[in-house]
N, C-alpha and C positions, 0 to 999 in steps of 0.2 A: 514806694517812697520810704526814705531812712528815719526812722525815729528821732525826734529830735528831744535836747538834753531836758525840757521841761516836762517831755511825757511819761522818758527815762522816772524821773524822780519823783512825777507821780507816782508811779506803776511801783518804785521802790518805798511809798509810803504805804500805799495800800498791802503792798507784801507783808510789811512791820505788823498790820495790822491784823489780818490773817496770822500771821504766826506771834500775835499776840506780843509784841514786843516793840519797843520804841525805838523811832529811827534812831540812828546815830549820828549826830552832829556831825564827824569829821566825815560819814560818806556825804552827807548832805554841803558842806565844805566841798568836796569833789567836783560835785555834778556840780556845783555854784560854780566854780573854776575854770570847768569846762565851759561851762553856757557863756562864760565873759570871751576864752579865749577863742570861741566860736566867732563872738562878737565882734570879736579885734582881727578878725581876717589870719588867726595863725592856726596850728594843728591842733582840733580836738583831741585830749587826750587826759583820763584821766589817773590820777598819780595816789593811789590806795597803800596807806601806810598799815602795816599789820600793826602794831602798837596798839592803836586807837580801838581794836578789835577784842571783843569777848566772845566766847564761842557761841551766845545764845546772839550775836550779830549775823553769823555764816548763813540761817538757812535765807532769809528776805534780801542778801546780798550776792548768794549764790545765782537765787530769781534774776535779780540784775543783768548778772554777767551775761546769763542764758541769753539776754536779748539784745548783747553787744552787737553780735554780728550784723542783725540787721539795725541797726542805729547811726548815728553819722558820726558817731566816736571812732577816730580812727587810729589810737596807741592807748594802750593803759600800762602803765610803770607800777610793778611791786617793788615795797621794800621792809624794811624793820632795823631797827637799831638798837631796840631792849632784848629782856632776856625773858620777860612774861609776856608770853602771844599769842596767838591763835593755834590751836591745835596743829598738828604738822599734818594731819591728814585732811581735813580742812582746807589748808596754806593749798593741799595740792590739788584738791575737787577746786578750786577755786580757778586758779591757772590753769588747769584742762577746760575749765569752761570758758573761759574768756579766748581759748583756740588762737588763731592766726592774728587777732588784734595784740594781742601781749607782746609788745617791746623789751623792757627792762625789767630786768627779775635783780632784788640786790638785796640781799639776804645775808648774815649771818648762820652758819649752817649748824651752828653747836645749839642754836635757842629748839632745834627741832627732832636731833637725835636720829640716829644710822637708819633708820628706814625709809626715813627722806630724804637724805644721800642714796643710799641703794632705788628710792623709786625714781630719781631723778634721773640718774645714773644710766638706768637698766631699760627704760621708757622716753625718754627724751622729754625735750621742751621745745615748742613753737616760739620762742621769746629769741630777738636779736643781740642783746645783751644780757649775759649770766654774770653775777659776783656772787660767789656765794663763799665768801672769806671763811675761814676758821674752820670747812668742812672738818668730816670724819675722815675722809676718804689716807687709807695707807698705800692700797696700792691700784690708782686710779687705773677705770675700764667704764667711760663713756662711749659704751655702747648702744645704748637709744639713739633715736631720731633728733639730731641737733641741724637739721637743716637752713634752718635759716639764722642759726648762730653766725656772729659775726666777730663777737667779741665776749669771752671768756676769762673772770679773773676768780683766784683759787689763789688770792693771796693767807700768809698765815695759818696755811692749812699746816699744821705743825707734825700732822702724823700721815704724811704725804714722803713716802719715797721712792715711790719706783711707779712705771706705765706697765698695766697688762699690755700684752703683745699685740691684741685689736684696738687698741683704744684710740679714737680718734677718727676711724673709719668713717661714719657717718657725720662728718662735718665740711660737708667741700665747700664752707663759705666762710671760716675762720681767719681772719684777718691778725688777730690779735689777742694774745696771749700772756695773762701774770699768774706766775707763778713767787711771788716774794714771799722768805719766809718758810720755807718749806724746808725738809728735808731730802730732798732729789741730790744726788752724790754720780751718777754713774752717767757721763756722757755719751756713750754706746747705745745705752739700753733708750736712753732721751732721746737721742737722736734719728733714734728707728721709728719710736714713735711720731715723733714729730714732724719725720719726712712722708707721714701719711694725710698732713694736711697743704694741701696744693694752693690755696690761696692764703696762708699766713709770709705776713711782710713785717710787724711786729712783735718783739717776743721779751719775755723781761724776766730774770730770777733777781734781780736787785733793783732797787732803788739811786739811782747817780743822779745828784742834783748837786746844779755847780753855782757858784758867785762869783763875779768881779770883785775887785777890792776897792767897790763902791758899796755893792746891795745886790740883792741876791732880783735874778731877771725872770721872765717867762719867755720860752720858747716860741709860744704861736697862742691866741686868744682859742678858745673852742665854743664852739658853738651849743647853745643850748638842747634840749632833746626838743622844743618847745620850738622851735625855729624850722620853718620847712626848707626842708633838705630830703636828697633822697637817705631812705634811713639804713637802707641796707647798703651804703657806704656812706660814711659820714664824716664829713671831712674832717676831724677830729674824733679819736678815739676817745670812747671814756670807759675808765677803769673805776678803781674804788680809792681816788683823794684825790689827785689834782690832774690837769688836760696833761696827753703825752703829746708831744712831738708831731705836730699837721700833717698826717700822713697825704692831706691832697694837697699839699702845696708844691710847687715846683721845688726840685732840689737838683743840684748839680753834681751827678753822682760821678761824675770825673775828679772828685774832689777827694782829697784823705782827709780822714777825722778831724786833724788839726784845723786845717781848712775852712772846713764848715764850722768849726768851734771859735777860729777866729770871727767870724761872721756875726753868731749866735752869742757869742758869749757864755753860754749854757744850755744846756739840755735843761727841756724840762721833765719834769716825773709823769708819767701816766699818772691818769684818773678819773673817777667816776663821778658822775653829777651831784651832788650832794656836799656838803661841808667839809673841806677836807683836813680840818685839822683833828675833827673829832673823828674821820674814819681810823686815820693814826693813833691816835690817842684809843679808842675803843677798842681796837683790833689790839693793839699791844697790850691791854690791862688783860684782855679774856684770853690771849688766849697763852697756854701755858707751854712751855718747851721740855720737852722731856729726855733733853741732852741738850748741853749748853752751845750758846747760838757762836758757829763759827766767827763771826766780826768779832765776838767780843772775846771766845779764847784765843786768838790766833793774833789778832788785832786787822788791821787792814792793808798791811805792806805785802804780802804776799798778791792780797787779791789785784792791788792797783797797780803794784809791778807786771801782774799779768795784761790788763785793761792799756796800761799807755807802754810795754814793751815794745811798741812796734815804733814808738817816737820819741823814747826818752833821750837818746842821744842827740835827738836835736836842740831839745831843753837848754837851757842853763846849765853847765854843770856846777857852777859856784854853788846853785841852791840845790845839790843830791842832799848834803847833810840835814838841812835846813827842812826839805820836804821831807826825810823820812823821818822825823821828828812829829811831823805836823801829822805824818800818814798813821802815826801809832795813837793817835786821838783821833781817829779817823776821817780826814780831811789830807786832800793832798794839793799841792799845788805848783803850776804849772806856768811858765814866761814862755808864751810865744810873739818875741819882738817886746814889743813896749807894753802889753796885756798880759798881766797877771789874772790867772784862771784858777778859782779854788775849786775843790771837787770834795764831795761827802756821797758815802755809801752808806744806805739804809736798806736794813730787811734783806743783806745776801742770803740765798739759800746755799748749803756747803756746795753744789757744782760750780758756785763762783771760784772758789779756792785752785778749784784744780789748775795743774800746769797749762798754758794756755789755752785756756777755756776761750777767752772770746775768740781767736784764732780758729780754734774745730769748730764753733757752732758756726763762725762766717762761710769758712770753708764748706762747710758739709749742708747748710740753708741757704744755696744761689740764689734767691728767690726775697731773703731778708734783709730791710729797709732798716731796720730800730734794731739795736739789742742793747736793753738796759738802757736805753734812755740815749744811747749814743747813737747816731746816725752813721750807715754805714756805705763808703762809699765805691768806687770801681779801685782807688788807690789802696783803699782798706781791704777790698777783696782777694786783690794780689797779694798783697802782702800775708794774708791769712792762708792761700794757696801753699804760698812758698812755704812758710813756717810746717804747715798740715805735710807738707812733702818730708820737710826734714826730721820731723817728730812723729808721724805716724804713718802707722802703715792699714790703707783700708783695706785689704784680705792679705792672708797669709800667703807666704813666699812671694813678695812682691807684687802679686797677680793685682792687672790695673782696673779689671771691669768682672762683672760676675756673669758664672757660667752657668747651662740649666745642667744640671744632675744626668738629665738621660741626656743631652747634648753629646756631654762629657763620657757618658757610657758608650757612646754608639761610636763614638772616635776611636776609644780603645780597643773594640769589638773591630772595626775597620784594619788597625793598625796588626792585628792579630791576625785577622784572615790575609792581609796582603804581605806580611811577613812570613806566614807559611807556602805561597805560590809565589815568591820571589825567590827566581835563578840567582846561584851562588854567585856569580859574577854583576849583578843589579845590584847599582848604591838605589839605599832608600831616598825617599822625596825628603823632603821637608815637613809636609804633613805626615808623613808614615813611619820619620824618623826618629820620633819621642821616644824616650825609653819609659820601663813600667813607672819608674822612680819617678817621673815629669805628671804622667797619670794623678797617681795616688796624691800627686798635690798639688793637682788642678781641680781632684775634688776634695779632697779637704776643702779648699777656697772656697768652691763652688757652696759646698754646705753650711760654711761657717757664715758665708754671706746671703743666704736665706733667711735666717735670723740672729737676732743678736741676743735673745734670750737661752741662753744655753741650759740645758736637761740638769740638774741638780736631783742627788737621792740619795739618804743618808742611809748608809750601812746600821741594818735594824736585827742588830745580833742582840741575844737575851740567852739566861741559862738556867733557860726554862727543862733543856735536854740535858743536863747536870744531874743525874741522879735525883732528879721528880725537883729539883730547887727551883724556886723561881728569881733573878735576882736581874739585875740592867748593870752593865759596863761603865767604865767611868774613863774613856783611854785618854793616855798622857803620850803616847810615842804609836810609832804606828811605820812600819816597811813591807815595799812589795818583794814579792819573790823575785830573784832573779832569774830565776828559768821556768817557774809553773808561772803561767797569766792567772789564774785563776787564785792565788792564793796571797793573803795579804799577813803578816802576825802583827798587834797592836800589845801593849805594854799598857796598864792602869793604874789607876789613883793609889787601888789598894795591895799594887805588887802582883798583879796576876798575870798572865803570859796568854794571851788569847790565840790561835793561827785559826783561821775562818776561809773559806770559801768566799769570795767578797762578792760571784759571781750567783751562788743559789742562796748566800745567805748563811749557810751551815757553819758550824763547827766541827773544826777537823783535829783539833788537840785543845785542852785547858791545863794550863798548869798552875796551883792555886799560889797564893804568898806564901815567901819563904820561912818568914816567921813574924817580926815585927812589925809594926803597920812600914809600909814605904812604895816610892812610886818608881814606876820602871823607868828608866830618860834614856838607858842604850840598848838599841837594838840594833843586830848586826847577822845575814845570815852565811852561811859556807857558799862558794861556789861552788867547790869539786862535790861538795858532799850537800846536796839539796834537803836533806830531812834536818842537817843540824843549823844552829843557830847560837849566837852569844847575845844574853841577857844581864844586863844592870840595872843595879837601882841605885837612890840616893844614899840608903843604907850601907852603901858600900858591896852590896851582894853582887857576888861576880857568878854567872854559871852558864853552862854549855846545856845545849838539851837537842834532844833526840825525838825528832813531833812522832816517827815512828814505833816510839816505845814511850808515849806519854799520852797516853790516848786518855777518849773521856772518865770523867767519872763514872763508874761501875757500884749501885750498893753505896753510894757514901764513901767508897775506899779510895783514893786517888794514887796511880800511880807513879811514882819516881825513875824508877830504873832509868837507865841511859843519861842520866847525868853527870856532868863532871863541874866540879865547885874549884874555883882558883880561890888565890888569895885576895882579900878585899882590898879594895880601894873606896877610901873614904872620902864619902861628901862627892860621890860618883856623878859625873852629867854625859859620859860623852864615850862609847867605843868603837871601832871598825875593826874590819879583819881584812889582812892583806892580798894580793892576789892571786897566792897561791894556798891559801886556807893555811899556812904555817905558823903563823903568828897574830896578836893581833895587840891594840894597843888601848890603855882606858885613862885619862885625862878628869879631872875636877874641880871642886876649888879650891884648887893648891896652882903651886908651879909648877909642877909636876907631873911627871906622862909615865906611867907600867907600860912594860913589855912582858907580853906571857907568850909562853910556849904552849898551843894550843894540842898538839900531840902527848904532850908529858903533864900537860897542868898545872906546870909552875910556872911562877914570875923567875924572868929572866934577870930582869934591868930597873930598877927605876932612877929618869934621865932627871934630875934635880935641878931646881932654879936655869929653866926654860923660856921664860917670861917674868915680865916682872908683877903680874898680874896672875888672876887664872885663867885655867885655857877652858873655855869651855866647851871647844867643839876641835875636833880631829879627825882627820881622813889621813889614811893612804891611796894612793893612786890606783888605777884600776887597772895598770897594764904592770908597774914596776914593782916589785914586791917588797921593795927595802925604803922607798921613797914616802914619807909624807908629810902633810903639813898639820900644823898648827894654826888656830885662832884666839887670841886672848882681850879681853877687855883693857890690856893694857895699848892699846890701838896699833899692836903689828898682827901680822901673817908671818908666819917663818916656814919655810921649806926646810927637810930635814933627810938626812941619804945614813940607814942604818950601818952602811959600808965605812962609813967615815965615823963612826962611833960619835954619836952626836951631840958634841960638845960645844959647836960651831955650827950655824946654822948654814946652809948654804945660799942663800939669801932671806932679808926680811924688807917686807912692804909696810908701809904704812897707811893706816885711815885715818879723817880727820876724828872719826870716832870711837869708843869701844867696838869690836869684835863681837858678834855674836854667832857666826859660824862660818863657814870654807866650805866650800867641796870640788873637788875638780869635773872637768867634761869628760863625758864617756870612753873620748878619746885620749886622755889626757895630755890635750893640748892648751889648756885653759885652766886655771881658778879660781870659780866664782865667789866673790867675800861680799859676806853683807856683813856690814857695821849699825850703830844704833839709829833707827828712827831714818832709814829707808834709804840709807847710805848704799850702792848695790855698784861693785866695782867687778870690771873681769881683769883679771891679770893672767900675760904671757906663762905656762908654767914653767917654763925652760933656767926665764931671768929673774921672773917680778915686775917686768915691763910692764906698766898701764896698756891696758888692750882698748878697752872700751869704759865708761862712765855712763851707769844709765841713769839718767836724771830723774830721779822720781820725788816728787816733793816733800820736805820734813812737815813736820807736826809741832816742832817745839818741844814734845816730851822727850826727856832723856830717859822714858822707862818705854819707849814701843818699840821692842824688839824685835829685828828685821831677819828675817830666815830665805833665802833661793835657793832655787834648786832649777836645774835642767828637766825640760821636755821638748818631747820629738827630739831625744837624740842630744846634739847639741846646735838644736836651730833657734829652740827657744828659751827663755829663764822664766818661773814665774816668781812671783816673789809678795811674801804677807808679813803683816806688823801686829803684836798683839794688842796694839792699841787701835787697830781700826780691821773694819767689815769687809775690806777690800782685797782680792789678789788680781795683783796686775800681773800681765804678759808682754812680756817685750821680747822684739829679736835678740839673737845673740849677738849677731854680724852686726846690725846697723844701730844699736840700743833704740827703734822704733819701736813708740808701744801698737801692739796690736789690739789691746784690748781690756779689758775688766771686768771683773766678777765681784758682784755684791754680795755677801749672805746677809741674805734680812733676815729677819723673825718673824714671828707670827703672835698674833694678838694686839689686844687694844692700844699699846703702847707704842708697838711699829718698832720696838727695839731692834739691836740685829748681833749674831752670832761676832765672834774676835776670832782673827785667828791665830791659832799656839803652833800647827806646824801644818806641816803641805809637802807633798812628792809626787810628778810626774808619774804617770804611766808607761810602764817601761816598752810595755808591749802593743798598747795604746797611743793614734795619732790624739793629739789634741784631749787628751783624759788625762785629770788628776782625782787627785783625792785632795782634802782637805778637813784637820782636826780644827774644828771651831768649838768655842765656850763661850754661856751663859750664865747666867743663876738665876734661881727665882722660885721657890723657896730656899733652893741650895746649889749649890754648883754642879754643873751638869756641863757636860760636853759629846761629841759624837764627832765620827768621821762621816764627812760628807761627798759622795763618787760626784765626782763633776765631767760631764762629756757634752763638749764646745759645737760638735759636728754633730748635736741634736736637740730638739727644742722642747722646753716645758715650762708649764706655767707651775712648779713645783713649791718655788718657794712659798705660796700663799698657800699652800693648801697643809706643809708640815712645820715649817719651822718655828720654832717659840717666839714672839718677838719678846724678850727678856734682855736687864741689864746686864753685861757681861760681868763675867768673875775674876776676881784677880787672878794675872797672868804672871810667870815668872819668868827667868830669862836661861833658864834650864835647859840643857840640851838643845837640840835641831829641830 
């Protein structure tokens, strides 16, 4: 027979007494609670507030629990809302005892500090309902037993940015998900994770709560925890402030957004049982942001142009001005018909920002009811298809589904042996007919889409093999070879000339500064002649070197020989060498472009007032030898033909922005110009004709300096800004992004690396490299090898998480 509440509370006095210590009112409050709601024909269950708790409370209360199971108590709800509580080891002996009764767990997670995150984490919880607001967690991997979770909120987790690659595995009963407030940026890496949960239908990184222009509505009444309901779905969710959206109510998913908004009038907010103005108010005073909250730098027009892009043109347009006014105090609003609808966004986390974000997560979550508060319905799903079709691409080279690896090997293996026993005269099949080039990126595909967490590993060069020194690099530029794979040379802070082995790690030459303090910004190396190279600095030092004859330090002696010193060019950012190693050219900030004769070691030419601006970055073409371009901050591109003595440009493009670098396609068939703050255009190189526009979204700063560059050839561009953590990859053909890479950091802050510059893999599918920067206690930076077509959880285990350090807009 089940224990009933008045034996319970004996049994919890007599424990007090034994362990010498007086009951406590608020558990004796509890068991009172229960025993009435027993009374009243509803669900025994009692509701233990950590608050009210001392730790010399835990041992006569733990006794308690121990004797839940067999008692006719059938849920106990934790919670706490101060910042002085019960020990956190305590908090959690407590909850392992109460086992399979435990409902609602709703915690603030900062009052209890990282080893109860990590025990929570790592061990699971038997509770239906987890908040646990304000965690520690940077970069979430609930991997315990979350079985009978049903509903998880991790709002305000402020040092929250990214999912390990397991996380989420053990929860097949997750319905619903917040995430508000958080720092999660990268919807790839989100979206993998979160396609590992099979029963989520709501999912939330923002707050959208709307009003008529009467008073602000409620979506659907929610039912108390207190109310019998089956509890393992409940026909209202609760989060942590106020009811979301009746997940069991009948809805008409034939219906698009507008639709059911005409109906509703508003969405309401997710939320959890409890008062919900101080969960808001509480959560925002504790918890601290440690990079400022995208709604508020950015404002809100980016994010709600993304949210109602799929129906603005049905709007009003008299009120476009009107609303985006209203959207920059963040509120927007919307006339469907004779209903005026206001709309307020609370608590985005930055993945809202991004370029149609609700669009990919519809697309890519078939399965999802809610997002953000918005109901989503068959009208809104197509629509999100269609858009996902035209803006991205889910595996590389168009591929529509993923392949298995050995599938994919035994095809080719197929294709091979029936191509060697097919008579001269036999057309191949269809299946037999692939060629290798079809192969190689089928599996790319195949691999890229096993995971979305790409291998990350930072080039861990030191010169310690320096003639017994010990000393760490500080690289400002950085190019692969063009014909050794194995060899990279990187340029530094303090003027020094590195060429490394990028493959064992080694150093294969060091050449020290030239003399003055200054930093290297052009690297450029010979085709014909693979040992040499041309080196620039800001200084104006112009010099050729010979990695064959500039080998390591020997003794403290460093040798020189094999170099040839041109004439300077001052306030230096930017060199190439033409296609036939004859010439090459060095650009700064002037107007002005030198021509050196790389055989004799003079300046040939200097071509004057070029731009009206400086130029800060220059290529020559990789097939023509007398052909190149210009890019200047004063917002053209110029193509330039040495044949024509270049006085006239042979055509100029324009950007709506400054210029911060050019380079052409492998082939040079193409242009690629990235302009300020993620401006990223390809032009025809023949005319100047616009080819393609890849849309990638601004920042508002006029200092985040956008750099592309070509990989795989010219299939793809990737392209990074020194004001953000991020390098996207888009095709070159269809400007669809395929993808994104985050560099995080590492440590308590969850900060994450900038990047200053990036270049494909020349020999490498899907491998780049990337120069990112930090600080903290001083400015630091490293190149980090990035290979897409293989998986690791690296970023947690090296990178600093530190504020970034000022970036400039120096070279490529």
């Amino acid at each position: 027979m089940a224990i009933d509440v008045q034996i319970l509370k004996e049994r919890y006095i007599n424990s007090c007494r034994r362990h010498c210590v007086l009951p406590n009112p608020a558990i004796l409050s509890v068991l009172f609670k229960a025993k009435v709601k027993k009374y009243c024909q509803q669900v025994c269950s009692l509701e233990i507030s950590l608050d009210h708790l001392k730790d010399t409370d835990f041992p006569p209360l733990l006794d308690l629990c121990m004797e839940l199971d067999d008692s006719e108590v059938e849920a106990v709800d934790i919670c706490n809302k101060s910042l002085y509580v019960l020990d956190g080891k305590y908090a959690l002996l407590l909850m392992r005892a109460i086992n399979q009764k435990l409902r609602i767990v709703d915690l603030y997670d900062f009052s209890f500090g990282k080893n109860f995150s990590r025990d929570i984490s790592q061990r699971g919880l038997t509770c239906q309902v987890l908040n646990l607001r304000s965690s520690h967690f940077r970069k979430l991997n609930m991997m315990g037993e979350f079985m009978r979770i049903h509903t998880l909120n991790l709002d305000f987790s402020t040092k929250l940015t990214s999912f390990q690659e397991d996380c989420f595995t053990c929860m097949p009963n997750l319905k619903c998900l917040s995430l508000c407030e958080t720092r999660i940026s990268n919807l790839w890496t989100t979206i993998a994770a979160l396609s590992k949960l099979p029963s989520l239908v709501e999912l939330r990184f923002q707050n959208w709560s709307g009003c008529n222009n009467v008073g602000p509505f409620s979506a659907s009444s929610s039912r108390k925890p207190d109310d019998k309901t089956d509890s393992n779905l409940p026909n209202s969710v609760h989060y942590g402030g106020r009811p979301s959206m009746c997940v069991g109510e009948p809805t008409d998913y034939n219906s698009s957004i507008e639709e059911v908004l005409r109906n509703l009038f508003v969405v309401g907010n997710m939320g959890v049982n409890g008062d919900e103005q101080s969960m808001v108010e509480d959560s925002s005073d504790d918890s601290e942001l440690d990079s400022p909250n995208p709604l508020q730098e950015h404002g809100s027009v980016g994010l709600l142009s993304n949210v109602f892009s799929s129906w603005n043109r049905q709007a009003d347009p008299q009120n476009e001005n009107q609303n985006e006014e209203e959207s920059l105090q963040g509120t927007f609003t919307k006339h469907i018909g004779d209903i005026e609808l206001k709309y307020i966004s609370y608590h985005a986390s930055p993945i809202c920002f991004e370029k149609h974000y609700r669009e990919y997560m519809i697309a890519s979550l078939p399965h999802l009811r809610s997002l953000d508060n918005l109901p989503i319905g068959k009208i809104d799903q197509e629509r999100a298809r269609i858009k996902f079709s035209e803006c991205f691409e889910n595996l590389p080279y168009q591929r529509k589904h993923k392949e298995n690896i050995v599938h994919m090997l035994q095809k080719r293996e197929i294709r091979a042996s029936q191509t060697h026993v097919q008579s001269p005269g036999q057309k191949s099949s269809s299946l037999y007919g692939k060629s290798q080039h079809f192969y190689t990126r089928s599996l790319c595909a195949a691999k890229m889409g096993s995971s979305a967490w790409p291998f990350l590993h930072p080039l861990s060069v030191s010169g310690r093999n320096l003639g017994g020194e010990s000393r760490s690099f500080r690289p400002r530029q950085f190019e692969y070879h063009p014909s050794d794979s194995s060899l990279m040379v990187f340029g530094t802070l303090d003027g020094e000339v590195v060429v490394v082995n990028h493959e064992n790690e080694k150093i294969v030459s060091y050449i020290p500064s030239s003399g003055a303090m200054n930093s290297v910004l052009g690297l450029c190396w010979l085709k014909k002649y693979p040992s040499k190279l041309i080196a620039g600095s800001d200084n104006g030092s112009l010099k050729l070197y010979d990695i064959h004859h500039t080998r390591s330090m020997v003794r403290g002696i460093y040798h020189s020989a094999g170099s040839v010193t041109f004439d300077e060019f001052d306030q230096l950012t930017s060199v190439h060498v033409n296609s036939t190693d004859e010439l090459f050219l060095a650009s700064g900030y002037s107007r002005d472009v030198s021509l050196y004769d790389i055989s004799s070691g003079r300046r040939l030419q200097v071509f004057t007032g070029m731009h009206r601006e400086h130029i800060n970055v220059l290529k020559f073409a990789n097939h023509s030898p007398s052909l190149f371009a210009t890019s200047s901050f004063d917002k053209d591109v110029k193509m330039w033909d040495l044949r024509q003595k270049p006085i006239h440009p042979c055509y100029t493009s324009s950007s709506p922005r400054g210029n911060v670098m050019v380079c052409f396609s492998p082939d040079d068939h193409y242009l690629l110009v990235s302009a300020v703050d993620n401006k990223v255009r390809q032009l025809l190189a023949v005319d100047g004709r616009l080819h393609l526009n890849f849309e990638i979204a601004s920042t508002g700063s006029s200092q985040n300096y956008t750099r592309s560059y070509y990989m795989n050839g010219r299939d793809y561009i990737i392209s990074g800004s020194c004001d953000e953590h991020v390098v996207r990859i888009c095709c070159a053909q269809t400007g669809r992004r395929l993808r994104d890479i985050s560099l995080e950091g590492r440590g308590g802050s969850g900060s994450s690396m900038f990047v200053q510059s990036l270049r494909g893999d020349p020999f490498r599918e899907f491998n780049m490299s990337i120069l990112g920067t930090y600080m903290r206690p001083s400015s630091r930076s490293e190149i980090v090898k990035v290979n897409m077509l293989a998986s690791s959880n690296y970023a947690k285990e090296h990178l600093d998480g530190q504020q970034p350090c000022p970036t400039n807009n120096m070279g490529g």
